[in-house]
C-alpha positions as semicolon CSV with decimal commas, in nm:
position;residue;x (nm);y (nm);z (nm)
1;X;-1,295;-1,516;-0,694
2;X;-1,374;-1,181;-0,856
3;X;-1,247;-1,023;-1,163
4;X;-1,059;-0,811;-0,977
5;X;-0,909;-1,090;-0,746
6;X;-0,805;-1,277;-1,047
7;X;-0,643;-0,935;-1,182
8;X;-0,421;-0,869;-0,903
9;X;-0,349;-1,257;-0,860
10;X;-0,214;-1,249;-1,219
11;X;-0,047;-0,918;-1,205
12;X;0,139;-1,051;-0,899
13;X;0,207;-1,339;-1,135
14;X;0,343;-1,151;-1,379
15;X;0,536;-0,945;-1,135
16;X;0,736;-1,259;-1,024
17;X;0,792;-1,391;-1,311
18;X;0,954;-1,074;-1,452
19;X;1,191;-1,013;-1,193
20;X;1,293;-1,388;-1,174
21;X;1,350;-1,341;-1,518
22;X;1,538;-0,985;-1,484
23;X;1,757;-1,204;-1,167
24;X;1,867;-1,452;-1,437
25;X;1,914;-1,189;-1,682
26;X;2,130;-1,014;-1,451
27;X;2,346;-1,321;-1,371
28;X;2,380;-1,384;-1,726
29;X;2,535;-1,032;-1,814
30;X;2,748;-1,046;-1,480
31;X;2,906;-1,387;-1,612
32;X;2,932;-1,260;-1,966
33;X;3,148;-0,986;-1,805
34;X;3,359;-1,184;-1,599
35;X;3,418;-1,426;-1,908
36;X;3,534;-1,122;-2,109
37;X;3,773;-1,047;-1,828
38;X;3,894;-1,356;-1,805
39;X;3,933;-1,367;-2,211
40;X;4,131;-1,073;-2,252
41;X;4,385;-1,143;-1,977
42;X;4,420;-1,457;-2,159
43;X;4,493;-1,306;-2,459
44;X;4,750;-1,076;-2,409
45;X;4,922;-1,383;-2,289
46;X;4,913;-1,591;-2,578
47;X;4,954;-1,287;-2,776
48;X;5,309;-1,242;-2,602
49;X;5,356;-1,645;-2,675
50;X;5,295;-1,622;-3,062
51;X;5,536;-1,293;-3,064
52;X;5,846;-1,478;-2,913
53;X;5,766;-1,754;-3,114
54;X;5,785;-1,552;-3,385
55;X;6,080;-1,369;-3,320
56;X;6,296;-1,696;-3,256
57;X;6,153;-1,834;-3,565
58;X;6,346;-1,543;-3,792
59;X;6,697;-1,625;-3,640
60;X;6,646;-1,950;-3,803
61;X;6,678;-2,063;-4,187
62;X;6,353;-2,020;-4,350
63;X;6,317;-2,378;-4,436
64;X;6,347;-2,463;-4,006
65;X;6,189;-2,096;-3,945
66;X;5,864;-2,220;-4,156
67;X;5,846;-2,562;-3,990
68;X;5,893;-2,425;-3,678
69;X;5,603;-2,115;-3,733
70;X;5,387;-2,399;-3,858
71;X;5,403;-2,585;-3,545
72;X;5,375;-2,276;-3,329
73;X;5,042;-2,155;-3,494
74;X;4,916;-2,533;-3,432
75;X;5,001;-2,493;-3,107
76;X;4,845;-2,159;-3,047
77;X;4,527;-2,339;-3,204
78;X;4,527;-2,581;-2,931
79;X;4,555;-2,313;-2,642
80;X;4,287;-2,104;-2,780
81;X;4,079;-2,459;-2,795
82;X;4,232;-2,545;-2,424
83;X;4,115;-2,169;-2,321
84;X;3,741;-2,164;-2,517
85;X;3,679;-2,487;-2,297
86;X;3,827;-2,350;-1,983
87;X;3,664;-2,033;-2,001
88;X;3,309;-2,206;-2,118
89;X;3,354;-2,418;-1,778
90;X;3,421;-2,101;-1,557
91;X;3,151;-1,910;-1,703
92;X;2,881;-2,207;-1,634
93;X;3,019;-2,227;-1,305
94;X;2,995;-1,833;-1,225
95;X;2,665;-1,884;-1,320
96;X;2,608;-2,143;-1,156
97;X;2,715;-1,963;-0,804
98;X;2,544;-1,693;-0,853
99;X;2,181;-1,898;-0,918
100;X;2,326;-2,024;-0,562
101;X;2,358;-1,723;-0,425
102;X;2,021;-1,626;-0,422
103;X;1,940;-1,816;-0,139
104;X;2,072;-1,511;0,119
105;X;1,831;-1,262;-0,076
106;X;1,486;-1,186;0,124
107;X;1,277;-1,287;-0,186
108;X;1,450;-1,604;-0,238
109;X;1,065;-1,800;-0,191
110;X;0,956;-1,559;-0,418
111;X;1,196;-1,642;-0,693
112;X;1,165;-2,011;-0,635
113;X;0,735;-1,955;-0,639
114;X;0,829;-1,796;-0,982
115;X;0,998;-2,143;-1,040
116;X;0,693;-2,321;-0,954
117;X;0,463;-2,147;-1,174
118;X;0,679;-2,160;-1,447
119;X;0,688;-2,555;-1,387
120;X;0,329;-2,586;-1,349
121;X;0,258;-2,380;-1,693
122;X;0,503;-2,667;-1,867
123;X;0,292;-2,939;-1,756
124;X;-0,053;-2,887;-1,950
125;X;-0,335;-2,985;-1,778
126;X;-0,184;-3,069;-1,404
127;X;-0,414;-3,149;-1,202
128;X;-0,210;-3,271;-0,881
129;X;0,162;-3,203;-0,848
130;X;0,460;-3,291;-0,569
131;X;0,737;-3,002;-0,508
132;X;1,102;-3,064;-0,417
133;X;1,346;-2,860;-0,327
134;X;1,668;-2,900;-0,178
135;X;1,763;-3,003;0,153
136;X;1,852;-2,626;0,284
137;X;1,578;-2,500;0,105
138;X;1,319;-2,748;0,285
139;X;1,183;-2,504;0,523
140;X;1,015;-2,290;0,213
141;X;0,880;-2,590;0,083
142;X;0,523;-2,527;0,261
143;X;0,512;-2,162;0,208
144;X;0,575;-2,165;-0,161
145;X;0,316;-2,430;-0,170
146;X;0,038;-2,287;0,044
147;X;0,088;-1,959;-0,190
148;X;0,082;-2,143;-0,502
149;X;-0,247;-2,292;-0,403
150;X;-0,337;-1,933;-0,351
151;X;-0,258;-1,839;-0,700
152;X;-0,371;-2,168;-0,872
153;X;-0,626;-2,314;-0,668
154;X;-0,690;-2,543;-0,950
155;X;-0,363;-2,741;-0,909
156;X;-0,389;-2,969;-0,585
157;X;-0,013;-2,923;-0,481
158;X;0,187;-3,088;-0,215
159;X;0,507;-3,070;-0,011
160;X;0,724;-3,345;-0,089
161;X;0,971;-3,304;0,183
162;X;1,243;-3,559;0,034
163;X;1,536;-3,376;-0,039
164;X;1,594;-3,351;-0,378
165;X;1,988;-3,369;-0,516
166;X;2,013;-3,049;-0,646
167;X;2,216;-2,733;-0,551
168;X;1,902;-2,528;-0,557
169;X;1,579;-2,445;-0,780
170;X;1,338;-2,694;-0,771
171;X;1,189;-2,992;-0,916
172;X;0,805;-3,057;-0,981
173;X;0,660;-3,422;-1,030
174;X;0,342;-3,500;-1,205
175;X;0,160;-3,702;-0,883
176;X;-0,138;-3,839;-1,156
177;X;0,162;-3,980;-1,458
178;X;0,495;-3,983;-1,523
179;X;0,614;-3,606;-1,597
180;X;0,827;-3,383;-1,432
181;X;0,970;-3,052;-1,448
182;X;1,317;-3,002;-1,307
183;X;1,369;-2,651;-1,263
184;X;1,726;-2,647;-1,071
185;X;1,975;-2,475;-1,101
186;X;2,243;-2,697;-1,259
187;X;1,970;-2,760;-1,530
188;X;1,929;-2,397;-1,579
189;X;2,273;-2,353;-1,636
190;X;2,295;-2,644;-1,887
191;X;1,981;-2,464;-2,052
192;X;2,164;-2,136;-2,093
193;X;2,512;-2,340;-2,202
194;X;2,437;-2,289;-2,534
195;X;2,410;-1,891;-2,509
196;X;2,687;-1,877;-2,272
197;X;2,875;-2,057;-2,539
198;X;2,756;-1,851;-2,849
199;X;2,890;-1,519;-2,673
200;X;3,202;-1,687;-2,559
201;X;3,307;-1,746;-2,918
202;X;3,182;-1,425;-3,072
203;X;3,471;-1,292;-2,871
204;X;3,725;-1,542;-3,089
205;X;3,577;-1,402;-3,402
């Protein structure tokens, strides 16, 4: 392979790489909107809640009128912890679809080659690797691998055509020891839970 061979190879590399990572990027921000959304709407309501609350409170004596405001802030505490964990859940599973989703898009091998690589680079020093995809995504198992080989000629890799149980992504075993590289979605999505999570509750700040 010449210089220049190797040159393209790894510009076409880098080219799937970055717009796997500009596709997850983009998920990411269209989630964070929808969770903002979702937040707002949420908070005018409780907002409305704490106000008639509030308002009843002041009819009362101010010894039952400060019991009673007590309890209604602990409750409001408790909704806004009910809502953080609600909207956390719908935001992983938004993103979740949306990784999904990219199944019906033309470059969907491409992204999932991305995948590959990205596995491959996490195992140091693979020599002979296994990829497994899901059941639906079965019949791009032998393309993705014939172009890996292309691009990595160094790494014997395989078709394993056992269905792996995931929603999508992939999974890469170690065929030489005992590592492996599961690059699915639903991992992805537990990967970015801590992000999603951080924004979620800069909103409650």
């Amino acid at each position: 392979m010449t210089d220049v061979d190797t040159q393209k190879l790894g510009a076409l590399r880098d080219l799937i790489l970055d717009k796997a990572e500009a596709e997850v990027m983009r998920i990411t921000q269209k989630a964070q909107r929808e969770a903002d959304e979702w937040l707002s709407q949420e908070l005018v309501k409780i907002d409305q809640e704490a106000d008639l609350i509030i308002n009843d409170a002041r009819r009362r004596a101010e010894e039952i009128r400060r019991r009673e405001l007590l309890a209604a802030e602990r409750e409001v505490s408790r909704e806004k912890l009910r809502l953080q964990n609600r909207l956390i859940t719908q935001a992983k599973a938004v993103f979740l679809d949306e990784l999904v989703a990219l199944r019906s898009r033309e470059d969907h091998w491409m992204i999932l080659l991305g995948l590959l690589l990205e596995a491959q680079e996490a195992l140091v020093d693979l020599k002979k690797g296994s990829l497994r995809l899901a059941a639906i995504d079965s019949p791009l198992g032998e393309r993705i691998v014939s172009r890996s080989k292309e691009l990595r000629p160094q790494i014997d890799m395989r078709f394993d055509s056992t269905p792996a149980p995931i929603l999508g992504g992939l999974w890469l075993i170690d065929d030489m020891g005992n590592r492996q590289v599961n690059s699915d979605w639903q991992t992805k999505v537990v990967e970015m839970s801590d992000t999603l999570t951080e924004r979620l509750m800069a909103i409650w700040q």
